[in-house]
C-alpha positions as CSV (number, residue, x, y, z in Angstrom):
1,X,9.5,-15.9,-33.4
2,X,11.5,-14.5,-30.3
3,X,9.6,-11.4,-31.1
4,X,5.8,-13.1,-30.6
5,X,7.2,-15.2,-27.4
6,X,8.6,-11.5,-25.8
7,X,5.0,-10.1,-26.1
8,X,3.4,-13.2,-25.4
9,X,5.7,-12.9,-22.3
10,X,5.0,-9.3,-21.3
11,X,1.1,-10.5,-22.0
12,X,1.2,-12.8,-19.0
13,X,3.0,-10.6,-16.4
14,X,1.0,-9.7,-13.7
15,X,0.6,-6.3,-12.9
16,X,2.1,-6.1,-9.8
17,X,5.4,-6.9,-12.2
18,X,5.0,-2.6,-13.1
19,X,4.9,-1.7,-9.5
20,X,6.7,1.7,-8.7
21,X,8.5,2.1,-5.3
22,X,7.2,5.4,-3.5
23,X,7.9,7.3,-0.5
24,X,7.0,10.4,1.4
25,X,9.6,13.1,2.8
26,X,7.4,14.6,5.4
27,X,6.3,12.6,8.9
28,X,2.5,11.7,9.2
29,X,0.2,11.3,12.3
30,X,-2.3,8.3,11.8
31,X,-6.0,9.3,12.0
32,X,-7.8,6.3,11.9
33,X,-7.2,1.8,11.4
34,X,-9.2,0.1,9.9
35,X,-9.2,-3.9,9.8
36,X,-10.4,-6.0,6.7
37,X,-12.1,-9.4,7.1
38,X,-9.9,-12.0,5.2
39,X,-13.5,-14.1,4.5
40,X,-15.7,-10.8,3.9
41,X,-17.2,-11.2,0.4
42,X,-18.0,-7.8,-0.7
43,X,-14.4,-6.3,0.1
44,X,-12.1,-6.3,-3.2
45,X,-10.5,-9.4,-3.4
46,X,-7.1,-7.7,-3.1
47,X,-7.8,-5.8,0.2
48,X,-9.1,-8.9,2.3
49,X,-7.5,-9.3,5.3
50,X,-5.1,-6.1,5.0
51,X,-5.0,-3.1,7.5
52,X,-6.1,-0.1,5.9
53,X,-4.1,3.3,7.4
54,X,-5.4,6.8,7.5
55,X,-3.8,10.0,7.8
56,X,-4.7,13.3,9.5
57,X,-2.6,15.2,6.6
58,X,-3.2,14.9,2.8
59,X,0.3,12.4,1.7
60,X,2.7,14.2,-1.1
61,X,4.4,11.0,-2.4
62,X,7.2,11.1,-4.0
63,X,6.8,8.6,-7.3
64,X,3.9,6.6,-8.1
65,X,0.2,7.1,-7.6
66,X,-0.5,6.6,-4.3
67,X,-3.6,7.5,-2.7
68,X,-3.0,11.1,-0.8
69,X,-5.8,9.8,2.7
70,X,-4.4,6.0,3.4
71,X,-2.3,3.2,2.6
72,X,-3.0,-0.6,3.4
73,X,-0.8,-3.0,5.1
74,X,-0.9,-7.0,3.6
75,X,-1.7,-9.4,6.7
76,X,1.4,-11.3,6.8
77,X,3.3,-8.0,7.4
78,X,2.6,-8.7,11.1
79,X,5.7,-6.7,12.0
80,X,4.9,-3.3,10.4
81,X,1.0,-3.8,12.1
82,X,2.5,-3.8,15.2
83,X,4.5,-0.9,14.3
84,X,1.7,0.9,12.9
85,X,-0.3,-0.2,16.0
86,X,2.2,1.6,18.0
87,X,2.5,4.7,16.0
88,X,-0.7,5.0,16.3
89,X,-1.3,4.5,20.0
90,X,1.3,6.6,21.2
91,X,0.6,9.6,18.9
92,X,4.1,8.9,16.2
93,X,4.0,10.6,13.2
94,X,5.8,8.2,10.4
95,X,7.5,8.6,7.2
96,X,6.3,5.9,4.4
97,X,7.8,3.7,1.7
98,X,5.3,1.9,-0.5
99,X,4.7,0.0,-3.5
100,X,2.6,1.6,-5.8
101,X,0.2,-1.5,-7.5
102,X,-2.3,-0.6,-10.1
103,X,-5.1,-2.3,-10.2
104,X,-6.8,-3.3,-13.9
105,X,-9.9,-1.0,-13.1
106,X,-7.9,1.9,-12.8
107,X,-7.7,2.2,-9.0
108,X,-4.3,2.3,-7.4
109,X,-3.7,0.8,-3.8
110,X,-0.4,1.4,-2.1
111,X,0.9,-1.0,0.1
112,X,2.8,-0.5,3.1
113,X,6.8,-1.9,2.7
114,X,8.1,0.0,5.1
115,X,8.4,3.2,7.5
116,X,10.3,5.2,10.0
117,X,9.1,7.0,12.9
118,X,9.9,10.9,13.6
């Protein structure tokens, strides 16, 4: 019994639950920003309303499955858009910690938990 109600357990965790923490050694310059509509009904449910970052330099992570070109930053993380807003205006090149979230179709989106500028 304790048996079935551990994998009927595991069974109901969500995915996020496997998440692996990731980071990057090396400082990045931003290339482009782009904003997601929270109401837009074509965009992956999971990406409304984020901030999706870009990079002039492929991203060697360190961990996880990141995506090497961007990351995305979740819209109540108004803190790090401002700080990303800033790195981006003033030309910073930033170091990145993110949570690597796979996705059930296979895709993996990281999202933004942290950085520090150069």
């Amino acid at each position: 019994m304790r048996k079935l109600f551990l994998f009927v357990w595991l069974c109901m965790m969500p995915y996020q639950a496997f998440a692996v923490n990731t980071y990057t050694n090396s400082y990045y310059t931003i290339s482009t920003l782009s904003f997601i509509s929270s109401t837009d009904t074509i965009v992956n449910a999971d990406l409304k309303g984020t901030l999706e970052v870009r990079f002039t330099n492929t991203l060697t992570w360190l961990g996880g499955s990141c995506n090497d070109a961007w990351v995305y930053v979740r819209d109540d993380d108004a803190h790090l858009i401002a700080g990303i807003l800033t790195a981006k205006s003033t030309g910073k090149a930033i170091r990145l910690f993110a949570d690597d979230v796979d996705k059930p179709n296979g895709l993996t989106y990281c999202f933004l938990r942290g950085f520090s500028y150069n």
